[in-house]
N, C-alpha and C positions, 0 to 999 in steps of 0.2 A: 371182063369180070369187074370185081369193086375196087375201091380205092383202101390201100393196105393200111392197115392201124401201127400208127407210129406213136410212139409216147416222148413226150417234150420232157427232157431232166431238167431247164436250165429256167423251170419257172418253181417261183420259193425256196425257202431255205432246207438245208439237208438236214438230219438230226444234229451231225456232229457241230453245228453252225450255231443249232438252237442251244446247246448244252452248253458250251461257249459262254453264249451273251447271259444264259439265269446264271453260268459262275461267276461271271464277272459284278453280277449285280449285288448277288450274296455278298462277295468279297465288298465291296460299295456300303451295303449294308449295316454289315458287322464293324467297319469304321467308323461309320457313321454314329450308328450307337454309341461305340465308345466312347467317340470324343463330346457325348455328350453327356456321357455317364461321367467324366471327369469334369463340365460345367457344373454340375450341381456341387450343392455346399455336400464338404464334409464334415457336420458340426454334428449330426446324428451320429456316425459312425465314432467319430472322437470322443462324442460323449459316451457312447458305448463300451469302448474301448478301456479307456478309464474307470469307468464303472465295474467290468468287468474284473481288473487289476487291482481296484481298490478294495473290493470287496475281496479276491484271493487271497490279497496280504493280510487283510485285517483276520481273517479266518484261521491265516497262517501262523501268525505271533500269534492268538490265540491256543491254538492247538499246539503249536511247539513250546509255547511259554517263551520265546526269544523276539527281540524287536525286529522289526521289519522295516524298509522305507523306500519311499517312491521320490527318484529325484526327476522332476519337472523342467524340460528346457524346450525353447522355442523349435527345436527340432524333435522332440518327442520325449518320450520316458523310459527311464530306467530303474531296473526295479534292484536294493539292496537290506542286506543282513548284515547283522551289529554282530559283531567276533569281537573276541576278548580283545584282538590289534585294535579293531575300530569298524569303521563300516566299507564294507565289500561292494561297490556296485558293481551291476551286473555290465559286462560290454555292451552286451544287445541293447541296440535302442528300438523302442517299439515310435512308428513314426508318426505325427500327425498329418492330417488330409489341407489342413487350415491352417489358421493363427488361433496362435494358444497362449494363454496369461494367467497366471497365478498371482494369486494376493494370501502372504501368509506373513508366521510372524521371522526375524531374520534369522537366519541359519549361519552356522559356521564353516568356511571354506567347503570341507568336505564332507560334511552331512546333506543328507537328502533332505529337501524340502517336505516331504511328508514324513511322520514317522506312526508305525503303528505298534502300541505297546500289547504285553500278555494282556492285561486285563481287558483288551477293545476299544480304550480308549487312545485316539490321532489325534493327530496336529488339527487346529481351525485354521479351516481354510476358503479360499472359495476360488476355484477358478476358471475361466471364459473362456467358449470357443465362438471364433467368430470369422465372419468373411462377409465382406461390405456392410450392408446394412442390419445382417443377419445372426445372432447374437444368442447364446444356449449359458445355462451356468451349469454347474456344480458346488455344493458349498457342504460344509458340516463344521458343527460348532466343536466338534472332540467328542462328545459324548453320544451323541441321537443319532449318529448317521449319517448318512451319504442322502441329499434328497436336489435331483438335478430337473430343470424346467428348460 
């Protein structure tokens, strides 16, 4: 008679072999991106950020009629309210991505670097987010606003 049909197992990969090698590369992948999502500046996001809180506070003395203030440090920002004691900062610090710099006028020990009063008007200020060569501001004179490039 013929010759009997054998099937060879031991040529290519199995599924469970295939499934394997795409987790692994997924896994590759998703590192990958990240560590590159963390080269990029983060001077958008800071300026954001900021933006974001400065315009909450200013909203907030406004509508509460009570001062407001944003204290500014190389490690991030802290947001605080003026009490009869004095002023509250908040513990949370909200943190920067970069290097951050403020140019205002000088403050006493434990006031906040920004202050925002009932009527809308802040401190002038202006301050820089930056990493190497790469440089974003923020400023406002007290009266006009927040207007960041």
């Amino acid at each position: 008679m013929g010759r009997a049909i054998t099937s060879d197992n031991s040529a290519g990969f199995s599924l469970i072999e295939l499934l394997i090698a795409v987790a692994v590369m997924a896994v590759l992948a998703v590192g990958a991106s990240l560590s590159i999502g963390r080269m990029q500046s983060g001077i958008p996001q800071d300026q954001a950020l900021f933006q974001r809180n400065f315009d909450r506070l200013k909203e907030l003395a406004i509508t509460s009629g009570q001062r407001r203030g944003m204290k500014i440090t190389p490690k991030g920002m802290q947001l605080a309210t003026r009490t009869p004691q004095g002023w509250q900062v908040s513990e949370q610090i909200l943190n920067w991505r970069d290097k951050v710099t403020i140019t205002s006028r000088p403050v006493p020990a434990n006031a906040p670097d920004l202050e925002f009063l009932a009527n809308g008007e802040t401190t002038a200020f202006t301050i820089a987010f930056s990493r190497k060569d790469n440089v974003g501001r923020c400023q406002s004179d007290g009266f006009l606003g927040l207007t960041c490039e």
